[in-house]
C-alpha positions as CSV (number, residue, x, y, z in Angstrom):
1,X,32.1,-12.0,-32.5
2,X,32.6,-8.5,-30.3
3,X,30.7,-6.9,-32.8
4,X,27.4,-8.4,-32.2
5,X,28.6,-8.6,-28.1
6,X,29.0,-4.6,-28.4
7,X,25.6,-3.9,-30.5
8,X,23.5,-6.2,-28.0
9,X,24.9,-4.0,-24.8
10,X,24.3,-0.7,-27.0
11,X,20.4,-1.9,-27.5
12,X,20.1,-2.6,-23.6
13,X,18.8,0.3,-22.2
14,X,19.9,1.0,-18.2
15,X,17.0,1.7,-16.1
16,X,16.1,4.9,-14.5
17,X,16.9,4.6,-10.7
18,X,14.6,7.9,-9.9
19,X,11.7,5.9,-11.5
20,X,12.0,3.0,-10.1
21,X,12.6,4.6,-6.2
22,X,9.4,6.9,-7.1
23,X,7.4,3.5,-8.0
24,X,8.2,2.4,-4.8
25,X,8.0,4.8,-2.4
26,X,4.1,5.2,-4.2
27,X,3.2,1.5,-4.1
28,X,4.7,1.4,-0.2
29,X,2.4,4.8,0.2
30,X,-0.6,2.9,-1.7
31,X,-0.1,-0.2,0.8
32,X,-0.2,2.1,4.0
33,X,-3.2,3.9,2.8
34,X,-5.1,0.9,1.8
35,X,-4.6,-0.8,5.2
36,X,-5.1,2.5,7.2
37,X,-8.2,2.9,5.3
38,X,-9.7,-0.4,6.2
39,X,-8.9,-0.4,9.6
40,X,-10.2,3.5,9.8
41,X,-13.4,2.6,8.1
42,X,-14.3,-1.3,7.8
43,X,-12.9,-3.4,10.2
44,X,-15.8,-3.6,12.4
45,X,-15.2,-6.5,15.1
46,X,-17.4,-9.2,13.4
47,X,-15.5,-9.0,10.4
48,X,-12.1,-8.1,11.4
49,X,-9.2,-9.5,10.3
50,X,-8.1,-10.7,13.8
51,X,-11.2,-12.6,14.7
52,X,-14.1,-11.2,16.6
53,X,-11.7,-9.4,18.5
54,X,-13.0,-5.5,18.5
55,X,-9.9,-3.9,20.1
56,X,-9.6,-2.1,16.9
57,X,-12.8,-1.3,16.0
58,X,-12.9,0.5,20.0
59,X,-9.5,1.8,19.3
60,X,-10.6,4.1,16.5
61,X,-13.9,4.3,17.2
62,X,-13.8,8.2,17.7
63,X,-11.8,8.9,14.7
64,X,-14.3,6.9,12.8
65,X,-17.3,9.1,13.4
66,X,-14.8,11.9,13.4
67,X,-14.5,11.2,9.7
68,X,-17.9,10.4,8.7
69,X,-17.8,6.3,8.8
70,X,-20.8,4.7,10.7
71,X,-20.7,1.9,12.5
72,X,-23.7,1.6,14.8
């Protein structure tokens, strides 16, 4: 009975805990880059995700032409 105990923890392999920060830090990096990039160049007041409210869109308005996005 230890025998097969001791071969099923040799054939459990530990993970690697630099992998699995690196996957997470780049997913959390992803996220941030994906919502920065809609609220940079999509959320336009009509369609925001807060309504019709265009505090945001008039916010970054500046940047937004700064980096090539229309809105008008």
């Amino acid at each position: 009975m230890s025998t097969s105990h001791t071969a099923r923890a040799a054939a459990v392999t530990p993970t690697d805990d630099a992998a699995v920060g690196s996957a997470m830090w780049l997913t959390g990096t992803v996220a941030l880059a994906l919502i920065a990039y809609y609220f940079l160049g999509y959320d336009q007041g009509a369609v925001s995700v807060f309504g019709s409210d265009t505090h945001v869109h008039e916010f970054l308005h500046d940047a937004r032409h700064l980096l090539g996005f229309p809105c008008h």
